[in-house]
N, CA, C and O atoms as CSV, one atom per row, in Angstrom:
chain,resi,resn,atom,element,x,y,z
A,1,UNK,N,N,-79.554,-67.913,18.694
A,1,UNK,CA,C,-79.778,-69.129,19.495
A,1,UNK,C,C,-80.385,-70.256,18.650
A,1,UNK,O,O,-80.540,-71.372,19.147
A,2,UNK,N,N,-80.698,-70.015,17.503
A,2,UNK,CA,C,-81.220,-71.104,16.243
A,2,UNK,C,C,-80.369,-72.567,16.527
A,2,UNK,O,O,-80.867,-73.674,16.318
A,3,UNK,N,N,-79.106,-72.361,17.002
A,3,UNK,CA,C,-77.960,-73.565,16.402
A,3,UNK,C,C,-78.191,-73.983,17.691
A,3,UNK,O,O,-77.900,-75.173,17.810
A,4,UNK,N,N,-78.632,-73.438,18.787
A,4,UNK,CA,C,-78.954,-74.844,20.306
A,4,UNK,C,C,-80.203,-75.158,20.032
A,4,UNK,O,O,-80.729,-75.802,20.940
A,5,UNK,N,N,-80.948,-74.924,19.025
A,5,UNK,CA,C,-82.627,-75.528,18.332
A,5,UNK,C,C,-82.438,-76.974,17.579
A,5,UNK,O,O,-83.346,-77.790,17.419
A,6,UNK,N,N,-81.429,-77.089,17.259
A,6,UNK,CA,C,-80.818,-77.803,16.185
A,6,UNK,C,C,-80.190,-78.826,16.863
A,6,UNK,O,O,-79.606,-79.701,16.223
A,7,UNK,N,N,-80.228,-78.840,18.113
A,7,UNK,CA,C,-79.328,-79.735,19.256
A,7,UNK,C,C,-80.134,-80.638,19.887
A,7,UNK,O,O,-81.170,-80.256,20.430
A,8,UNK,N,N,-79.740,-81.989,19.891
A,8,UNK,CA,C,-80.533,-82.482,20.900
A,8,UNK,C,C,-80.276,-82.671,22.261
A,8,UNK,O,O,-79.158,-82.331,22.647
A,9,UNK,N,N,-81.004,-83.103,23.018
A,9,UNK,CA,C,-80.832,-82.788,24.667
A,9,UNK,C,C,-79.343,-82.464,25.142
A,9,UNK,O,O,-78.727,-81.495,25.586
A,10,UNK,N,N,-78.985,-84.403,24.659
A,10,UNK,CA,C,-77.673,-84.300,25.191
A,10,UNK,C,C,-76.468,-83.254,24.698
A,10,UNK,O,O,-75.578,-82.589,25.229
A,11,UNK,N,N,-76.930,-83.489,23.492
A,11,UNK,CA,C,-75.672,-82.362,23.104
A,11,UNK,C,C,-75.753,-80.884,23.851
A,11,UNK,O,O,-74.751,-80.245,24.174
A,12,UNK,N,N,-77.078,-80.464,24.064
A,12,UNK,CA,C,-77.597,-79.052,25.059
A,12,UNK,C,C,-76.697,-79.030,25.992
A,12,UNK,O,O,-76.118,-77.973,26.240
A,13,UNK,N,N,-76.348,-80.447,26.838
A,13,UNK,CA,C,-76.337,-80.587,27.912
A,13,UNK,C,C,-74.409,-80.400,27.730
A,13,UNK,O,O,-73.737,-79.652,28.440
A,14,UNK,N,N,-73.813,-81.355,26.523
A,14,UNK,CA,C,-72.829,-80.820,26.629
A,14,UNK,C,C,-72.017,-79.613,25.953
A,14,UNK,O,O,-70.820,-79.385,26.129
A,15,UNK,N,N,-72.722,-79.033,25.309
A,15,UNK,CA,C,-72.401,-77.886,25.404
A,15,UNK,C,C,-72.798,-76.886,26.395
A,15,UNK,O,O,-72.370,-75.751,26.186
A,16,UNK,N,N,-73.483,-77.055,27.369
A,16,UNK,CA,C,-73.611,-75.734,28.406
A,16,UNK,C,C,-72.457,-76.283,29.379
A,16,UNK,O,O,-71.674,-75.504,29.923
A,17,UNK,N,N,-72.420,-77.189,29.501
A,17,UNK,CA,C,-70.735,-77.941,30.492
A,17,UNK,C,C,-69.471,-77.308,29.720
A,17,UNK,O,O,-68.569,-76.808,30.392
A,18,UNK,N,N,-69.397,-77.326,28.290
A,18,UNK,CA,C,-68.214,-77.105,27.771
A,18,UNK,C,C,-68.311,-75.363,28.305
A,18,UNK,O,O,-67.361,-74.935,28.960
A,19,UNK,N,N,-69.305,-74.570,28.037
A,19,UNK,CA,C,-69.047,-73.422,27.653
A,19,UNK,C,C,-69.102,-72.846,29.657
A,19,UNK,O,O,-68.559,-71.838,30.111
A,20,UNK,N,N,-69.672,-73.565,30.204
A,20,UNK,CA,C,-69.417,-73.044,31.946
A,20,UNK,C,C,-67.844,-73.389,32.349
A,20,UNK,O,O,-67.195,-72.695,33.132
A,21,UNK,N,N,-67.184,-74.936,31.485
A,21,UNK,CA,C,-65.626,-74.811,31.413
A,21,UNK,C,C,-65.348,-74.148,31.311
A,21,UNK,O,O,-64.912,-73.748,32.391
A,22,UNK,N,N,-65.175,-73.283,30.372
A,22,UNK,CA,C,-64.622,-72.378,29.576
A,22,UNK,C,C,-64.381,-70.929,30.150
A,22,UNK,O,O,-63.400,-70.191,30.058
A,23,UNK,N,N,-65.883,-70.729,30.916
A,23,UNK,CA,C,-66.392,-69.552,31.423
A,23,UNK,C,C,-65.312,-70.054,33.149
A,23,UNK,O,O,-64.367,-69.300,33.381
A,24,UNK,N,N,-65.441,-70.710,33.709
A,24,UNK,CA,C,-64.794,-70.970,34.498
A,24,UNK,C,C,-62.909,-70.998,34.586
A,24,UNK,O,O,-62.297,-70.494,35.528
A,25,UNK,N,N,-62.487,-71.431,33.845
A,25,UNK,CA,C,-60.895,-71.701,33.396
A,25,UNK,C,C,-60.587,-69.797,33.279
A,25,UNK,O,O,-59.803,-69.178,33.999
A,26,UNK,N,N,-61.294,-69.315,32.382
A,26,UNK,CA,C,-61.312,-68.191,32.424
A,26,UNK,C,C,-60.988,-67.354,33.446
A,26,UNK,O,O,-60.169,-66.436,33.436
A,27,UNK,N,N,-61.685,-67.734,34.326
A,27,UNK,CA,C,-62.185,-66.309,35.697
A,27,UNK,C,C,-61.153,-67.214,36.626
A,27,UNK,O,O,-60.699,-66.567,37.570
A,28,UNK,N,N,-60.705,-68.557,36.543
A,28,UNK,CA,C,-59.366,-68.871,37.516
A,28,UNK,C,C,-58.728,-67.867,36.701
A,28,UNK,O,O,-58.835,-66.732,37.165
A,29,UNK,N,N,-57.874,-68.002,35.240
A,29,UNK,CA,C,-56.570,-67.236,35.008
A,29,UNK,C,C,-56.817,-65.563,35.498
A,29,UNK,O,O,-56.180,-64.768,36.190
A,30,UNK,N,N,-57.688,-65.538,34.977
A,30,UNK,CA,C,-57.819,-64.006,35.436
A,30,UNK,C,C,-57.803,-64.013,37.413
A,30,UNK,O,O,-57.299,-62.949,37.772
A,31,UNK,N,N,-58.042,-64.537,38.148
A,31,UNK,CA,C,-58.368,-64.143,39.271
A,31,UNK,C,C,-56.904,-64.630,39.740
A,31,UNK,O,O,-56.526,-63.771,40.537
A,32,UNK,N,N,-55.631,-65.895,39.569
A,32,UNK,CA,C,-54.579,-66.307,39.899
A,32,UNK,C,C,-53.485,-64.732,39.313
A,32,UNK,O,O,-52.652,-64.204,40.050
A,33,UNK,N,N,-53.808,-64.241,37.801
A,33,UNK,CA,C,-53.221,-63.399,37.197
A,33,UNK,C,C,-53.178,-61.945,38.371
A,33,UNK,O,O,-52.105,-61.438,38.698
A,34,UNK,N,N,-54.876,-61.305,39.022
A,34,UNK,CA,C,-55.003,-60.355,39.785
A,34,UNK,C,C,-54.286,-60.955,41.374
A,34,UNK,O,O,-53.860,-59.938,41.921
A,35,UNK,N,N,-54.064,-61.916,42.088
A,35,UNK,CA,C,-53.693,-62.055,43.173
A,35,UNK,C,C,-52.086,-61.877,43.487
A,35,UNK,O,O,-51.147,-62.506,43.001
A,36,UNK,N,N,-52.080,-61.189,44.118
A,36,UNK,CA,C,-50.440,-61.143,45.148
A,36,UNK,C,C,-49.349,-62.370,44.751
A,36,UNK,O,O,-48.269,-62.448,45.336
């Protein structure tokens, strides 16, 4: 976790948005992929 030490706010801020994207886009393909 050293390299979000190294970050300032905003960037904190957009990287936890990029990576909840990410985490999100994810669990659609997978959940459209498991449905009928």
């Amino acid at each position: 976790m050293a390299f979000y030490k190294c970050l300032s706010e905003k960037d904190k801020g957009m990287a936890i948005k990029h990576s909840v994207y990410l985490i999100v886009k994810i669990a659609n393909r997978r959940f459209l992929k498991s449905s009928p």
